[in-house]
C-alpha positions in Angstrom: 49.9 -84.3 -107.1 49.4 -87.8 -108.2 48.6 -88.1 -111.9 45.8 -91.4 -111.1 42.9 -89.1 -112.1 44.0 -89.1 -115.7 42.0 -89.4 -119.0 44.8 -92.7 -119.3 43.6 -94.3 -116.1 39.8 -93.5 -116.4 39.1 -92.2 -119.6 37.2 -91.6 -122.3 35.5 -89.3 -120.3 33.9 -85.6 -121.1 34.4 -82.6 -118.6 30.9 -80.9 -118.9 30.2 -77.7 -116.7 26.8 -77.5 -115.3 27.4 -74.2 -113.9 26.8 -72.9 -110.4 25.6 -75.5 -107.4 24.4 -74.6 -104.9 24.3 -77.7 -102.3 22.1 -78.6 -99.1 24.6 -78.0 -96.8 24.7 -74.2 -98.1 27.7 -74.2 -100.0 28.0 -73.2 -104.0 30.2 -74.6 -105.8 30.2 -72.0 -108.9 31.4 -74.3 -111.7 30.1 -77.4 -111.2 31.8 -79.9 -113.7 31.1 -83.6 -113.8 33.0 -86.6 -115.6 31.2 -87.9 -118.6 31.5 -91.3 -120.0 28.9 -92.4 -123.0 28.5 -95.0 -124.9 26.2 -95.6 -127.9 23.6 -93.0 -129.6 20.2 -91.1 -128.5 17.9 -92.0 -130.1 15.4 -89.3 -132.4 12.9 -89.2 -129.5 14.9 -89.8 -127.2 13.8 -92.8 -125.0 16.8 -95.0 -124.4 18.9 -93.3 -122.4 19.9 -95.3 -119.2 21.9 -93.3 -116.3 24.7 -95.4 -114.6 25.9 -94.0 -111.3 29.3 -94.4 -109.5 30.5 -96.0 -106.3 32.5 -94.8 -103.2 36.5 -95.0 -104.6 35.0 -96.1 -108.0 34.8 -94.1 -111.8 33.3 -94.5 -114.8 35.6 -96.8 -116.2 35.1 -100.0 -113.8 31.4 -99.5 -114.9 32.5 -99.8 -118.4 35.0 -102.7 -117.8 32.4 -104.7 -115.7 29.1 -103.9 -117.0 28.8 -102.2 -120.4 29.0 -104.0 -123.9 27.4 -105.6 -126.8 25.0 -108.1 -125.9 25.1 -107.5 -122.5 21.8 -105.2 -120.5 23.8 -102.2 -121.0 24.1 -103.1 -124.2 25.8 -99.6 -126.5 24.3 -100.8 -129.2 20.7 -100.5 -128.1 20.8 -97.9 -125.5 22.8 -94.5 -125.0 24.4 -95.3 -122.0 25.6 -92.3 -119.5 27.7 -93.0 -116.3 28.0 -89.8 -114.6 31.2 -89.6 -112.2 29.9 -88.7 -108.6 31.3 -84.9 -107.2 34.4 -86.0 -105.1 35.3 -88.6 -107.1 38.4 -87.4 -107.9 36.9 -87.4 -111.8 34.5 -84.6 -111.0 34.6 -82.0 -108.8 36.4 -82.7 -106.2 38.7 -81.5 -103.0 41.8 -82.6 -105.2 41.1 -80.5 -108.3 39.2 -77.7 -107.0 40.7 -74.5 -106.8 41.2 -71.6 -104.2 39.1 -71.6 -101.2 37.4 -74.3 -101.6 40.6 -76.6 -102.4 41.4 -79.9 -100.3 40.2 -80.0 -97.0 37.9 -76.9 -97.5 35.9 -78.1 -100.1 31.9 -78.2 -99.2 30.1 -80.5 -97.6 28.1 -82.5 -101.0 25.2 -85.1 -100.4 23.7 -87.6 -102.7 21.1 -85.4 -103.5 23.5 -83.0 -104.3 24.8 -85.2 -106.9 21.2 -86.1 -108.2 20.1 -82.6 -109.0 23.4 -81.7 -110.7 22.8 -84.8 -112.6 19.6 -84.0 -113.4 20.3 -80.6 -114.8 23.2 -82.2 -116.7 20.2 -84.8 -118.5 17.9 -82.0 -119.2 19.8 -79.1 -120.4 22.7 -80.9 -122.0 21.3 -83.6 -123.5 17.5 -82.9 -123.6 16.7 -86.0 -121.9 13.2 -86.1 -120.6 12.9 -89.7 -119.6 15.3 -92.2 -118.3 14.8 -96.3 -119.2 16.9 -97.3 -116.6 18.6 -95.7 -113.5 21.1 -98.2 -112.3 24.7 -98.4 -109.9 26.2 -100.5 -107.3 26.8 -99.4 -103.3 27.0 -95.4 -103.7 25.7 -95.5 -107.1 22.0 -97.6 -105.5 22.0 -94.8 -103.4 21.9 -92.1 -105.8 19.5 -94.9 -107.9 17.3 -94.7 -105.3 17.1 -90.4 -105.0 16.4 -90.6 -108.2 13.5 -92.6 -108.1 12.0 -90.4 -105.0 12.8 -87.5 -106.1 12.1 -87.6 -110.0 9.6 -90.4 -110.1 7.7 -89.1 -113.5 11.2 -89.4 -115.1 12.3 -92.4 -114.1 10.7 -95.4 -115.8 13.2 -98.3 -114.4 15.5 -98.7 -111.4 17.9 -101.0 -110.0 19.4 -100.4 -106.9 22.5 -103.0 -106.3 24.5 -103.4 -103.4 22.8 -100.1 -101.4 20.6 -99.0 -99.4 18.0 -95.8 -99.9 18.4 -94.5 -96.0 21.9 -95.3 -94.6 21.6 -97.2 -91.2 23.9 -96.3 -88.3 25.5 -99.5 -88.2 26.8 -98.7 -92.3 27.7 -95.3 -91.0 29.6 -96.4 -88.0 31.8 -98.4 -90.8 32.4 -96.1 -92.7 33.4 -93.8 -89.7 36.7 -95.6 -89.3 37.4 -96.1 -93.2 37.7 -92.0 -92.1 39.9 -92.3 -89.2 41.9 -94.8 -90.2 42.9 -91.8 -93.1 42.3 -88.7 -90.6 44.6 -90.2 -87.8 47.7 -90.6 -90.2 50.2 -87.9 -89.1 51.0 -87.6 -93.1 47.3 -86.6 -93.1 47.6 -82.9 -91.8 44.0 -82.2 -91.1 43.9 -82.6 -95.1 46.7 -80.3 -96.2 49.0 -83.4 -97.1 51.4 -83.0 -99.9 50.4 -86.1 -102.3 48.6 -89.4 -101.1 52.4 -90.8 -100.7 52.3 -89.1 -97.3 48.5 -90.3 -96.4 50.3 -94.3 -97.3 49.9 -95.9 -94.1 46.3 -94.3 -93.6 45.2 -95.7 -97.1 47.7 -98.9 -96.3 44.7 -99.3 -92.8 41.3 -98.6 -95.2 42.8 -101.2 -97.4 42.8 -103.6 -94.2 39.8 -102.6 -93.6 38.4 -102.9 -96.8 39.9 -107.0 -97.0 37.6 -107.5 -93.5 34.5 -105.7 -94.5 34.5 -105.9 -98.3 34.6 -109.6 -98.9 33.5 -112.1 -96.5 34.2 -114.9 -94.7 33.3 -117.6 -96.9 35.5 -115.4 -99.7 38.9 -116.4 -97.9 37.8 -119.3 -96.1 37.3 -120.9 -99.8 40.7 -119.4 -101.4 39.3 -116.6 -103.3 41.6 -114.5 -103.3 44.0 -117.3 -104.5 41.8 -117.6 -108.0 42.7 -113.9 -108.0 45.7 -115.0 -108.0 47.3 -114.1 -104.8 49.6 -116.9 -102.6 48.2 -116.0 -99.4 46.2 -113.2 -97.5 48.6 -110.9 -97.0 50.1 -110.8 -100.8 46.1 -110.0 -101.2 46.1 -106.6 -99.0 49.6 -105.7 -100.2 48.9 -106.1 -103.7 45.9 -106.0 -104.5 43.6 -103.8 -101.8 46.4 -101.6 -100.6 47.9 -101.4 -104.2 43.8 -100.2 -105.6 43.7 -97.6 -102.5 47.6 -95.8 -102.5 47.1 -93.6 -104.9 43.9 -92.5 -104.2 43.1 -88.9 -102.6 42.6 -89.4 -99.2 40.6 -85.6 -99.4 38.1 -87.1 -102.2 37.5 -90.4 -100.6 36.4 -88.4 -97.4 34.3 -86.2 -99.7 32.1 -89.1 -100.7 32.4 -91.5 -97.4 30.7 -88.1 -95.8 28.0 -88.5 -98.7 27.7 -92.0 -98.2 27.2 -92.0 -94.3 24.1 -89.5 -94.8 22.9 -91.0 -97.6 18.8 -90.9 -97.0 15.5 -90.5 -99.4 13.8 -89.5 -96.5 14.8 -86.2 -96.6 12.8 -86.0 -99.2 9.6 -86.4 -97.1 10.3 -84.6 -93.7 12.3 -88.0 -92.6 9.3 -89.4 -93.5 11.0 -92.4 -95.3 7.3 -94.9 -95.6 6.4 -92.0 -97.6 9.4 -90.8 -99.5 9.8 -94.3 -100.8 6.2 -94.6 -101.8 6.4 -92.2 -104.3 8.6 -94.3 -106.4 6.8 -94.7 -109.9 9.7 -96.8 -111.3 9.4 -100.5 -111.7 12.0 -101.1 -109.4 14.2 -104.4 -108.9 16.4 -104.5 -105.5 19.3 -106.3 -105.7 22.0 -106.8 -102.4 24.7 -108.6 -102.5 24.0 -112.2 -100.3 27.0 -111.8 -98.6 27.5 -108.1 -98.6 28.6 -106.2 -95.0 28.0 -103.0 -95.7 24.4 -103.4 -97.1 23.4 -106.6 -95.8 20.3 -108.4 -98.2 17.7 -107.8 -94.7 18.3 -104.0 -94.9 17.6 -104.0 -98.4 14.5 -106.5 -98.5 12.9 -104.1 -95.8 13.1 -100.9 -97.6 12.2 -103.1 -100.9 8.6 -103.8 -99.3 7.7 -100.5 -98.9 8.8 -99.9 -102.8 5.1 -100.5 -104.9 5.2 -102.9 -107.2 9.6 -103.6 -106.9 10.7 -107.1 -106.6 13.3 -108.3 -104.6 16.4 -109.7 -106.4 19.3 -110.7 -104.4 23.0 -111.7 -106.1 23.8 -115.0 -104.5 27.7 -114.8 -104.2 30.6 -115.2 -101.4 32.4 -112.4 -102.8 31.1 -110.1 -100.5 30.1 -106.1 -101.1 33.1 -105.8 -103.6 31.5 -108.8 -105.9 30.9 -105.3 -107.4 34.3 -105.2 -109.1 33.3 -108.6 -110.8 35.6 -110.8 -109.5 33.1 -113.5 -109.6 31.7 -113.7 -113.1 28.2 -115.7 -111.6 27.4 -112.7 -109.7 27.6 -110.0 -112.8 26.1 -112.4 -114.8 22.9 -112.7 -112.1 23.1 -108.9 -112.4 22.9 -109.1 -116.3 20.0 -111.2 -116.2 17.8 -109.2 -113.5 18.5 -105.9 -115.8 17.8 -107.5 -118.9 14.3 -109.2 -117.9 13.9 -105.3 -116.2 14.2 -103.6 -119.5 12.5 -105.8 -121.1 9.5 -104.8 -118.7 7.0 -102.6 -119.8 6.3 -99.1 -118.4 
């Protein structure tokens, strides 16, 4: 099995077991153990702790590259900073790593709320954390943001949503319906019982594709983007730089969190009631999609942003597309800098 979910590719990072799971779908798993990345100290009382959450494909450690550091809103120095790695992120818990049973293509069904509540328990009984300053990720990660803030509102004071949605729409999960297939329909794939991602290449070679179509945008390659990346054309782009992020990837763990993703909804909270779920948000919430994002286009955010009290709408104006998340266009992380700064700065 491929050695990519390494403490050298992704660490520093902590392997804390929250014990037994038990998940919405009915399943358990019995030792629950997420990937922890921190940075900075607690405080005495406790009251700068700010959760960052992961993204589909995504660990701690492009949070850290991107968006953690002195001076910057997630700034160590200030704040204890904890980016939790989402079950079946191949950090985590995951089909890849889990044993017996419940190994590869067997492993449970998890959803984001899944995720929350094992995060929660992770806050409260191994750190002691009451409170939470800021709840904050991009695409999968505004998605958990957003549980968060319906289903713990008294605990979280602050809460940025970026690039996501609180209730996945049908068009979102039709896309990410043939990120799946075009894994699920490579012959290498075996219904999930695959060797190593080697023999899943050409499925992960098509999500790449399909990543380069959906992921930027239009205006990305029609003004040479991806040659200030530093690619000669197009295709040097999806051989070496999409295709070369996705080969060594699990195909197992990146179908464990694209089924998260495509059910993603606050609602549940509320009898599908979503008005409601998302009117018991008590954080002082900014919403910020990417202008040119795909996947969670700006109008399906600024509509689930109005029934948020009190949250302002905060789009990131760059051509970049849904994977301006990796910060490949410095304007954009630096818009995002600014919104999180001026929301911490708020008071609660």
């Amino acid at each position: 099995m491929s050695d990519y979910y390494s403490q050298e590719g992704h660490g520093p990072y902590q392997m804390i077991d929250i014990g037994r799971l038990q998940l919405a779908e009915g399943g358990v798993l019995e030792h629950c153990e997420l990937a922890v990345a921190t940075h900075g100290t607690l405080n005495a009382d406790k009251s700068n702790a700010i959760l960052v959450l992961t993204w589909y494909s995504g660990t701690s450690k492009i949070m850290e590259q991107v968006y953690i550091g002195p001076g910057r809103a997630l700034d160590p120095t200030k704040y204890f900073i904890i980016v939790v790695n989402q079950i079946g992120s191949g950090l985590s818990t995951s089909p890849h790593n889990a044993k017996g049973a419940q190994a590869g293509p067997n492993f449970p069904k998890v959803r984001i709320e899944d995720d929350v509540q094992a995060q929660h328990r992770l806050l409260t009984e191994h750190f002691g954390i009451q409170r939470l300053a800021l709840v904050t990720g991009g695409s999968m990660g505004a998605q958990q943001t957003y549980e968060w803030a319906v289903r713990f509102p008294d605990m979280v004071q602050r809460a940025a949503p970026i690039a996501g949605t609180a209730c996945n729409t049908e068009h979102d999960f039709q896309f990410a319906e043939t990120l799946n297939e075009a894994i699920t329909t490579d012959p290498g794939f075996k219904g999930g019982h695959y060797g190593s991602p080697a023999e899943v290449a050409a499925g992960l070679k098509r999500q790449a594709k399909l990543w380069t179509v959906m992921g930027w945008s239009t205006e990305f390659f029609r003004l040479n983007r991806h040659k200030a990346l530093g690619f000669d054309s197009v295709q040097a782009f999806v051989d070496g730089f999409m295709t070369g992020y996705f080969a060594p990837m699990d195909p197992n763990d990146l179908l464990c969190m694209a089924w998260k993703w495509q059910r993603g909804d606050v609602s549940r909270n509320t009898g599908g009631d979503r008005v409601k779920a998302l009117g018991r948000v008590k954080a002082r919430m900014f919403v910020m999609p990417i202008s040119s994002d795909m996947f969670f286009p700006p109008s399906d955010a600024e509509q689930e942003q109005k029934l948020v009290p009190g949250s302002e709408f905060r789009p990131i104006r760059t051509v970049d597309g849904h994977l301006g998340l990796f910060g490949t266009d410095p304007d954009a992380i630096a818009q995002i800098d600014s919104h999180l700064k001026e929301l911490l700065a708020l008071s609660v």
